[in-house]
MDAnalysis code that builds the backbone (N, CA, C; Angstrom):
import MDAnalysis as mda
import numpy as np

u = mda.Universe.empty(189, n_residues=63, atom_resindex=np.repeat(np.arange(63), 3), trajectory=True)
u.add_TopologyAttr("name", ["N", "CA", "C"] * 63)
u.add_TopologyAttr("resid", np.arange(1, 64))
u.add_TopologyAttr("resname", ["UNK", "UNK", "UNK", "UNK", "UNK", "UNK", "UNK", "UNK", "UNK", "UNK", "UNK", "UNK", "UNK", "UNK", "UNK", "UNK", "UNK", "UNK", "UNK", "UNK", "UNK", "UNK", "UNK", "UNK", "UNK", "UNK", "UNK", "UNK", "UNK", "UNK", "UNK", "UNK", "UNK", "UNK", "UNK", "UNK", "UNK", "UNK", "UNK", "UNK", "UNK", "UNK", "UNK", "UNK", "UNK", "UNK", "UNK", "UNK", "UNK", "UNK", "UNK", "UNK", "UNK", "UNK", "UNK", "UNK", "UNK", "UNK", "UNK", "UNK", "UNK", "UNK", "UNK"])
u.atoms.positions = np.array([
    [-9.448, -23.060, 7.602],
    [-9.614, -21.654, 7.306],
    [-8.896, -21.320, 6.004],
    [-9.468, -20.405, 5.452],
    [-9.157, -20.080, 4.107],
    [-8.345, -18.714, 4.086],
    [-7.295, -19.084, 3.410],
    [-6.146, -17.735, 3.411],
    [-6.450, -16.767, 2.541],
    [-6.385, -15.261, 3.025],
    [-6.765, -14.536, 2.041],
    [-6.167, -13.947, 1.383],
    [-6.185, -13.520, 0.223],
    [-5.036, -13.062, -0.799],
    [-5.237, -11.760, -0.576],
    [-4.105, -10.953, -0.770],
    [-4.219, -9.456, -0.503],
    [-3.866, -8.709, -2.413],
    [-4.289, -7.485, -2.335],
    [-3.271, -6.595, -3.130],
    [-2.948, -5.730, -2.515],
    [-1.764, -5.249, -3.484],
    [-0.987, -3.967, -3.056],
    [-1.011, -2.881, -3.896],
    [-1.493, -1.841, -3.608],
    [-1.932, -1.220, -5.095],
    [-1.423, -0.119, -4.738],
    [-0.516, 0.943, -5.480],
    [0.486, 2.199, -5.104],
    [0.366, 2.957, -6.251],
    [-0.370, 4.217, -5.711],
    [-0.900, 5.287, -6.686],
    [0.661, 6.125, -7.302],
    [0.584, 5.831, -8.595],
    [1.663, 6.158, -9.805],
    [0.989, 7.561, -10.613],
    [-0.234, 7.495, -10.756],
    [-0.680, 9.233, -11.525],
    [-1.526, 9.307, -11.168],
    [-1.490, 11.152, -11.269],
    [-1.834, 11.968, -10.470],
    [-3.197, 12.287, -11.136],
    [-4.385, 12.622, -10.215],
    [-5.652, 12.403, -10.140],
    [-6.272, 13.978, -10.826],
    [-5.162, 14.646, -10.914],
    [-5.547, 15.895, -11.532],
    [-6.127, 15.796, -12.742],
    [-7.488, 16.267, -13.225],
    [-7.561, 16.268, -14.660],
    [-8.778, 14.979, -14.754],
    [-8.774, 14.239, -13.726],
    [-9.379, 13.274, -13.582],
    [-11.130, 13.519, -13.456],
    [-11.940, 12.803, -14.044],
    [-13.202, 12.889, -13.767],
    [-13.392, 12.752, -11.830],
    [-14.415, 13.322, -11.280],
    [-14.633, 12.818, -9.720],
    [-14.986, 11.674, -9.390],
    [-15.427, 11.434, -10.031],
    [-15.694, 9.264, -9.448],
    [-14.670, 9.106, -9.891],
    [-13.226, 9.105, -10.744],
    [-11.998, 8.440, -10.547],
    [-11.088, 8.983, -9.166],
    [-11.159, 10.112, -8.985],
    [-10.889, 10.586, -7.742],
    [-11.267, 9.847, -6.533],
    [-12.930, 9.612, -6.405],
    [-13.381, 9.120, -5.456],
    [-12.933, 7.619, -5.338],
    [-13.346, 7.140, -6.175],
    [-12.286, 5.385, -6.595],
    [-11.141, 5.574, -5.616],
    [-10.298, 6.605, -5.681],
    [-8.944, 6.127, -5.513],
    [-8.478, 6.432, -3.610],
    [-9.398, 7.380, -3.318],
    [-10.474, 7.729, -1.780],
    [-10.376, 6.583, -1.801],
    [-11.641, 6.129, -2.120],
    [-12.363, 4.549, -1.842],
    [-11.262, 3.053, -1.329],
    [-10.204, 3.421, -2.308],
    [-9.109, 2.166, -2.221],
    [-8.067, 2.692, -0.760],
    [-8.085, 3.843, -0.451],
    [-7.470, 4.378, 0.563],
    [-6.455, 5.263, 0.123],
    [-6.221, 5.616, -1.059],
    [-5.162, 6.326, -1.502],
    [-5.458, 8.063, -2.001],
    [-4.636, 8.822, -1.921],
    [-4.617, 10.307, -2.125],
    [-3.524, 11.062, -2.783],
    [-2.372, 10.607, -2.222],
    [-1.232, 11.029, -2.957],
    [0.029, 10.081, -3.626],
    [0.298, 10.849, -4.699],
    [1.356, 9.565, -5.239],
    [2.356, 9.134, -4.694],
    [2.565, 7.843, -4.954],
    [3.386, 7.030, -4.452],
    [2.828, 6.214, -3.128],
    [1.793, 6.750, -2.780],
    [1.169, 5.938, -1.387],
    [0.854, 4.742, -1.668],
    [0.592, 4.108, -0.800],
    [0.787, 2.531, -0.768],
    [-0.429, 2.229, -0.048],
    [-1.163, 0.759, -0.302],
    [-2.159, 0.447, 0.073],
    [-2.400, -1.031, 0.330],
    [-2.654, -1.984, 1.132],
    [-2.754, -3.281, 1.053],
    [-4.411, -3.359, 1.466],
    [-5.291, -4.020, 0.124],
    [-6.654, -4.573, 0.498],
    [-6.607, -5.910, 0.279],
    [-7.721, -6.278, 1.285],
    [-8.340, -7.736, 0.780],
    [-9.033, -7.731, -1.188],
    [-8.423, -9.132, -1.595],
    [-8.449, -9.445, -2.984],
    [-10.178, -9.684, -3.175],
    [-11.234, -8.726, -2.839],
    [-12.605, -9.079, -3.465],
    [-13.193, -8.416, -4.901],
    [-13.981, -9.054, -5.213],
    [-14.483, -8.642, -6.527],
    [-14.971, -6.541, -6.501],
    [-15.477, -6.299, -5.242],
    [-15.717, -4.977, -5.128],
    [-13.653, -4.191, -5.451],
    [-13.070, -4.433, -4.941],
    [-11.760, -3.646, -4.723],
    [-11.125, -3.982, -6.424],
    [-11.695, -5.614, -6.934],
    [-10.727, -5.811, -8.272],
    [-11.846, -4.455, -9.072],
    [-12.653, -4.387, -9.511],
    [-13.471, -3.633, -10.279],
    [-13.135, -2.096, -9.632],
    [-12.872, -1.436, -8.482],
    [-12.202, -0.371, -8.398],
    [-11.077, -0.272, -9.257],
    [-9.568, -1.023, -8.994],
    [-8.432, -1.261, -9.662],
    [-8.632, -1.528, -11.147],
    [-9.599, -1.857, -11.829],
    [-9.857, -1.887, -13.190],
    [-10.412, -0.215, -13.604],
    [-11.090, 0.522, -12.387],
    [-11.835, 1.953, -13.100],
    [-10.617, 2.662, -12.852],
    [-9.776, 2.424, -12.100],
    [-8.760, 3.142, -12.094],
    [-7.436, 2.613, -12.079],
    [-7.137, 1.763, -12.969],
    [-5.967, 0.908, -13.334],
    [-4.917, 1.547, -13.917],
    [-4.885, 2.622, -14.895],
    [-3.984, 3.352, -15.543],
    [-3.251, 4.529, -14.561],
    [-3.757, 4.381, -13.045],
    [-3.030, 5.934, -12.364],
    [-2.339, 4.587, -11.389],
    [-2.790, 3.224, -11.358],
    [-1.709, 2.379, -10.224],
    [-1.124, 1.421, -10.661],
    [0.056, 0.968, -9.809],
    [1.045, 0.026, -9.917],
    [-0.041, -1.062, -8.636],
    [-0.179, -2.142, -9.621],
    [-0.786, -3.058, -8.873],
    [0.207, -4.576, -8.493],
    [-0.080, -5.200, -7.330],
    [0.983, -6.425, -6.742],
    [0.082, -7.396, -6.140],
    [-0.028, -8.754, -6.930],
    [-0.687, -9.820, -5.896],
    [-0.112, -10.192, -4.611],
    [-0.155, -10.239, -3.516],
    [0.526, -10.857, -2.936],
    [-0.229, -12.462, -1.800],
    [0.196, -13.343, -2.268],
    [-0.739, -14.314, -1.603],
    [-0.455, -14.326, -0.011],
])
């Protein structure tokens, strides 16, 4: 069985001001308010979220 790599991705700025699909992105990843914390599975759908909205989070590999 194959181990899966996680991230940890913890919303740092605030969504105000923000277009609505960056808003929704950050919905999507599970997050709403700053400083919240989030652990997803490492797939190509969640890395391409974290890239549209990379500048509002603090991102963490964790294997």
């Amino acid at each position: 069985m194959a181990k899966v790599s996680k991230v940890k991705v913890t919303q740092v700025g605030s969504p105000i001001g923000r277009s609505k699909d960056q808003r929704a992105t950050l919905i999507g990843l599970g997050l709403n308010k700053m400083h919240r914390s989030c652990e997803l599975e490492d797939t190509p759908a969640v890395r391409g979220m974290i890239e549209k909205v990379g500048h509002l989070l603090r991102v963490e590999y964790i294997s």
